[in-house]
C-alpha positions in Angstrom: 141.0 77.0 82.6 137.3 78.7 82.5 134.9 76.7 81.1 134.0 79.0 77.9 131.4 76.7 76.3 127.7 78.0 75.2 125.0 77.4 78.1 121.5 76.2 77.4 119.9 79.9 77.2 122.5 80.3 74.0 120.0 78.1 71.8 117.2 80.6 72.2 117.2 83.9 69.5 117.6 86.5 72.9 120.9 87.6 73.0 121.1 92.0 72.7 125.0 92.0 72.5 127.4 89.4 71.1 128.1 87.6 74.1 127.2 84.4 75.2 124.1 84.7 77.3 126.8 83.0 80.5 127.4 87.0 80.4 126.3 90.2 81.4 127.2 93.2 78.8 128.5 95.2 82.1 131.4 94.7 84.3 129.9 95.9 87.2 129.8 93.7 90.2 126.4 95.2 91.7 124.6 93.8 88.1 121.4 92.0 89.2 117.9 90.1 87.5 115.5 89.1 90.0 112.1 89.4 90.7 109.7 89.7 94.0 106.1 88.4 94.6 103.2 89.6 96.9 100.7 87.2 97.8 98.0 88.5 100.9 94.3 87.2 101.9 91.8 90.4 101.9 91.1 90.2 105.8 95.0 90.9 106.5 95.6 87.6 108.5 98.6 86.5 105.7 101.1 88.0 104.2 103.6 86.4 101.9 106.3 87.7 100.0 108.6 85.6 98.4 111.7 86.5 95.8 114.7 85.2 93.8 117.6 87.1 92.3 120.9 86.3 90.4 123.7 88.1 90.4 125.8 87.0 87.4 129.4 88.9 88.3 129.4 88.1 91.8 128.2 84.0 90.5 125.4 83.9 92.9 122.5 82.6 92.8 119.4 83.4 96.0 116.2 83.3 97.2 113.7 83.9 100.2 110.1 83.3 101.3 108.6 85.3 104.3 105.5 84.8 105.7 103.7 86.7 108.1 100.9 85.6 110.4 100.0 87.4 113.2 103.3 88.4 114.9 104.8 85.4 113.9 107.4 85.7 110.5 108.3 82.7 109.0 111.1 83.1 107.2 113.4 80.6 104.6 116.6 81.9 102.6 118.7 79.6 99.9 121.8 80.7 98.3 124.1 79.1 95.8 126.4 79.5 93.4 125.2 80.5 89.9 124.8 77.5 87.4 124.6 78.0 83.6 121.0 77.3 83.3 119.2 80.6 83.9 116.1 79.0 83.4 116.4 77.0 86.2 114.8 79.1 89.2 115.8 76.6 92.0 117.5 77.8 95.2 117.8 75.1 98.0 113.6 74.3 98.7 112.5 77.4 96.8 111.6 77.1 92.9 109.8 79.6 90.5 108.5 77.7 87.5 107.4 79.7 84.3 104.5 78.0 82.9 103.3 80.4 80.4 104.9 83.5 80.6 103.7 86.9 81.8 100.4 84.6 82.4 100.7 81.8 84.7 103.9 80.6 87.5 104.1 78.1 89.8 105.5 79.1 93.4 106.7 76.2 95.4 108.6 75.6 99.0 109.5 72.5 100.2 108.8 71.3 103.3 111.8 70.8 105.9 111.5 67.2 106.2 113.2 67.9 109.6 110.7 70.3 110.5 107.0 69.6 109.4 105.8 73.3 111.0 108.3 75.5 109.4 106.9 77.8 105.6 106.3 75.3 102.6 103.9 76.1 100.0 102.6 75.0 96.6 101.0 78.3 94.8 100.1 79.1 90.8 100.1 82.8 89.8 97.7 83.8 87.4 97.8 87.2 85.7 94.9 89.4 85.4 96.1 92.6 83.6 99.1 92.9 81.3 102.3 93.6 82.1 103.1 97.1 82.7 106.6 99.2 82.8 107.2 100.6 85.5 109.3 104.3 85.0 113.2 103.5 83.9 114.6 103.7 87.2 118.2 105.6 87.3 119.9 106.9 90.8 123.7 108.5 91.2 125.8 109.4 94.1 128.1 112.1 93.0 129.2 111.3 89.0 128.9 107.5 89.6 125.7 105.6 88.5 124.7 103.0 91.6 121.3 102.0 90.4 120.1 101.8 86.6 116.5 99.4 87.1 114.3 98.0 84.3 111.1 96.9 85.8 107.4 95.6 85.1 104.8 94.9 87.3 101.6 92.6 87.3 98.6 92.0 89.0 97.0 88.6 89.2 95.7 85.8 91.6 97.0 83.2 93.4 95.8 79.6 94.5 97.0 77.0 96.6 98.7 75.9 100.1 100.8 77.4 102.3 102.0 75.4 105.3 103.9 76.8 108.6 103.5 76.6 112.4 101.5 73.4 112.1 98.7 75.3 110.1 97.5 74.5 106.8 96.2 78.0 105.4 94.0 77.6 102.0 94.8 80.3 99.5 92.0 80.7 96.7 91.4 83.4 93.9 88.4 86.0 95.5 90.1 86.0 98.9 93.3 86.5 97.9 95.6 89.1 95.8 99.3 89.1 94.0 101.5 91.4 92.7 104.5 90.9 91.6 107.8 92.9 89.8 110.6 91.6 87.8 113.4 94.0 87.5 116.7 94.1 86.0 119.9 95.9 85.7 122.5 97.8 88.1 121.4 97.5 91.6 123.7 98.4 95.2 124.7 95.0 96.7 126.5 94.7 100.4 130.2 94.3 99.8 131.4 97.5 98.3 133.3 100.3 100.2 132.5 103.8 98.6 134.8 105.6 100.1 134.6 109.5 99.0 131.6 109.0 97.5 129.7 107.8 100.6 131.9 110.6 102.6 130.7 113.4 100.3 127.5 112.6 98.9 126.0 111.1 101.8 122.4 110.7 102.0 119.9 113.4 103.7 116.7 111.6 102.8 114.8 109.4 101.2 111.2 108.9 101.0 109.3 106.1 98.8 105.8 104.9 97.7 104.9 101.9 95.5 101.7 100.6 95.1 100.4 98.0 92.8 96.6 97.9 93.1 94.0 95.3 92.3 90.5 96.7 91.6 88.8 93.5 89.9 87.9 95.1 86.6 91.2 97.8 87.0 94.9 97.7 87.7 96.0 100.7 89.4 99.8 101.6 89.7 101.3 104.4 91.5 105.2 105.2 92.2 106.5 107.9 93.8 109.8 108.9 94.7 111.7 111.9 96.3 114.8 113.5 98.1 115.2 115.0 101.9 113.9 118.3 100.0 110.5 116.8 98.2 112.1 116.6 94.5 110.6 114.2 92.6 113.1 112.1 90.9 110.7 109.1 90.0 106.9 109.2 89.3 104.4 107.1 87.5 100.3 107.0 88.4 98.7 104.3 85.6 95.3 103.0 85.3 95.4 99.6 83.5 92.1 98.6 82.2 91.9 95.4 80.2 90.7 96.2 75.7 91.4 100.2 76.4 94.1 102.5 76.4 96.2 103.0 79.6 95.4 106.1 81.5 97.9 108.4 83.6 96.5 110.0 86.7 99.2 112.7 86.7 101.1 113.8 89.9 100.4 111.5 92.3 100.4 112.9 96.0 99.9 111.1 99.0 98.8 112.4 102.1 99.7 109.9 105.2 98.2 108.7 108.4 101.4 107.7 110.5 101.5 105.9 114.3 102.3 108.6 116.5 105.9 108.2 117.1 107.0 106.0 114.4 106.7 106.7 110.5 104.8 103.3 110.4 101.6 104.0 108.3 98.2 103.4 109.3 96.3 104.7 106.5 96.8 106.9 103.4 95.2 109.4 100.8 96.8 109.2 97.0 95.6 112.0 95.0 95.7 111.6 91.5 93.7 113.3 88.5 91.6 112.4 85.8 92.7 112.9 82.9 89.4 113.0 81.1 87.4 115.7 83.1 90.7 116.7 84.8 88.6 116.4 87.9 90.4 114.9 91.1 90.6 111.0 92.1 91.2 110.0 95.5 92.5 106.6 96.5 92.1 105.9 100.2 94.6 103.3 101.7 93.9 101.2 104.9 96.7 99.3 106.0 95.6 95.3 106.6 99.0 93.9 107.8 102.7 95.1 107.6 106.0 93.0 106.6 109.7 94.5 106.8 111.6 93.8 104.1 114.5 93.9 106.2 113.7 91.1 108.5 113.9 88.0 107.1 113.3 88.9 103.5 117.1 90.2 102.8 117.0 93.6 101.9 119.4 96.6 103.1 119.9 97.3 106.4 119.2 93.3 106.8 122.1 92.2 110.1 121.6 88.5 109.2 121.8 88.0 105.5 121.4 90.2 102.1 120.8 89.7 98.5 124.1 88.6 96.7 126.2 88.0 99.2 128.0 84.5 98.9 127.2 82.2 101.6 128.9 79.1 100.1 127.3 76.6 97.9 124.0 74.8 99.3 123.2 77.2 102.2 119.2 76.8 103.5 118.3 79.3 106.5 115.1 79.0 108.0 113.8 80.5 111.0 111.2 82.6 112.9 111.0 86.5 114.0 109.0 87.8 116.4 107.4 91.1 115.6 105.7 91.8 118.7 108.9 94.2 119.7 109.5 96.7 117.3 112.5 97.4 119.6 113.8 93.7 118.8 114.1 94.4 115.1 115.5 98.8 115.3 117.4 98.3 111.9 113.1 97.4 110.3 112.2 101.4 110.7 115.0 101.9 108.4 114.2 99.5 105.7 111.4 99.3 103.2 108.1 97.8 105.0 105.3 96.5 102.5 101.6 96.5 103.7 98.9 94.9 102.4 95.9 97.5 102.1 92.4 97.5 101.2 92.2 100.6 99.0 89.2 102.7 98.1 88.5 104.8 94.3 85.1 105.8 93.2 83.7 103.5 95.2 85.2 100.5 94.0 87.1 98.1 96.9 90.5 96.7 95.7 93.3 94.9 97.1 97.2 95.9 96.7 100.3 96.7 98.8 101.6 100.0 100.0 105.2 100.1 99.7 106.5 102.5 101.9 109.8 103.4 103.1 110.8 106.7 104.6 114.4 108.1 106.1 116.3 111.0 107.0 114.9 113.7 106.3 111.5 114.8 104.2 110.4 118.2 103.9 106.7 117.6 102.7 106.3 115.2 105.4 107.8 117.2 108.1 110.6 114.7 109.1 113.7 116.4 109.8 116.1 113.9 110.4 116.6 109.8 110.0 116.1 110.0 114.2 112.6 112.2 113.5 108.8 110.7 114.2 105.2 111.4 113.3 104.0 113.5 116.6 
């Protein structure tokens, strides 16, 4: 018999429907909560990006930590199954600790007493700007909904140790940036057989920009997102500036820089508009260092492990990747890559990532298939 009684989130005035806080008011199996941090020192030598997700119909329960450092990833994935403490955010040695929210959160890895050089770290998170929503996120394939996203995103500054390869790397606030995003909601996860939907309404293109800028005094966020054919079907451009109003910037478009014969970028131009004058604003994007989300990190078209997928209870991965050979890792080009970039507006210096991920085909950008490549 299912154990039906209330779980420890129950005591707390939250609930939106009248279920027991054990549940999620959907049946849907791909119904996810998660979040995902960037953490990267200004001179492009680290990149960390770190995550932990629950996925309350499947009962699991995950979490990941990639580091890179030259061409070395560092990677460490956990998996469980769910517990009835939500509050808990404890997968195998990874933990996310809320110790004021939307404010301050304490990032920790622990060490593989096993090995002493693999990723461990010890980090606190420290907000900057408010919280800002991100643009209510809502995809379909044919008549069926397959993604329905709630999402904020924050700018702060981290401090602390990180540990791997036998190096001790300081991280301290004025040398290093973090973003981060919590999101919620209906989200694809690997498993699931579409059938006629995936036969008929098959993909052409996709092509995607996020980027969560730190400016010092200013938080700049830009989202763009668009079909093989250039429609727009999500787009946000918001200046957050700490006592005054928040300010959109309009249609944000972004002209792109790629390696010649990859769609890898190497630097970018965001145009955006000021509202006030209605005169134009350009952000100018230099790419510091590069980390595939689908190597290591667990995100679609991963070959070793994804989000939400059960791996039994108690499983701990850790291992390297060698990003020296794009050839070694074909199924990256196809995934979402996030760089860490120094970006440029008015002649202010900030920090942020460029969240990039292009397929198929793209009109605008010239790409006319998912085998197609900057010239």
């Amino acid at each position: 018999m299912a154990d039906d009684r209330p779980v420890p989130l129950d005591e707390y005035p939250v609930h939106q429907v009248p279920l027991s806080m054990k549940y999620v008011a959907t049946g849907d199996r791909n119904a996810y909560d998660r979040c995902i941090f960037h953490l990267f020192d200004h001179r492009g030598r680290a990149l960390l990006i770190l995550g932990l997700g629950v996925y309350p119909n499947l009962g699991v329960i995950d979490a990941y930590a990639t580091l890179r450092i030259a061409d070395t990833l560092h990677a460490v994935r956990a998996s469980d199954a769910l517990g009835e403490d939500r509050m808990n955010l404890r997968v195998g040695p990874l933990r996310i600790t809320v110790d004021e929210p939307l404010h301050r959160i304490r990032l920790t890895c622990a060490a593989d007493p096993d090995d002493p050089a693999s990723l461990s770290y010890d980090l606190t998170w420290t907000a900057d700007f408010p919280a800002l929503w991100e643009p209510h996120h809502v995809q379909r394939r044919g008549d069926r909904l397959t993604l329905e996203g709630r999402r904020f995103v924050q700018a702060g500054r981290p401090a602390g140790v990180i540990r791997a390869g036998g190096e001790e790397i300081a991280v301290a606030a004025g040398e290093w940036t973090a973003t981060r995003d919590r999101s919620w909601g209906v989200r694809p996860v690997p498993g699931e057989e579409r059938g006629r939907l995936e036969e008929e309404f098959a993909t052409e293109g996709f092509h995607w920009i996020w980027c969560p800028v730190h400016f010092g005094d200013r938080f700049l966020m830009v989202i763009a997102q668009e079909d093989a054919d250039g429609h727009r079907t999500l787009n946000d451009a918001t200046l957050v500036r700490p006592g005054r109003p928040d300010r959109q910037l309009g249609w944000p478009r972004t002209d792109i820089t790629y390696r010649s014969g990859t769609r890898h970028p190497e630097r970018a131009v965001i145009h955006l508009i000021d509202p006030d004058g209605h005169k134009p604003l350009e952000v100018g994007v230099e790419v510091l260092a590069s980390l595939p989300l689908a190597v290591g990190a667990g995100y679609p078209p991963a070959d070793d492990w994804q989000h939400g997928t059960w791996r039994g209870r108690d499983w701990t991965d850790r291992r390297s990747y060698d990003l020296s050979d794009p050839t070694a890792h074909p199924l990256a080009a196809y995934g979402v890559i996030d760089h860490a970039a120094r970006f440029t507006l008015e002649g202010r210096i900030g920090h942020g990532i460029f969240e990039h991920g292009s397929f198929g085909r793209h009109d605008p950008s010239g790409f006319t298939g998912f085998d197609s490549v900057a010239p």
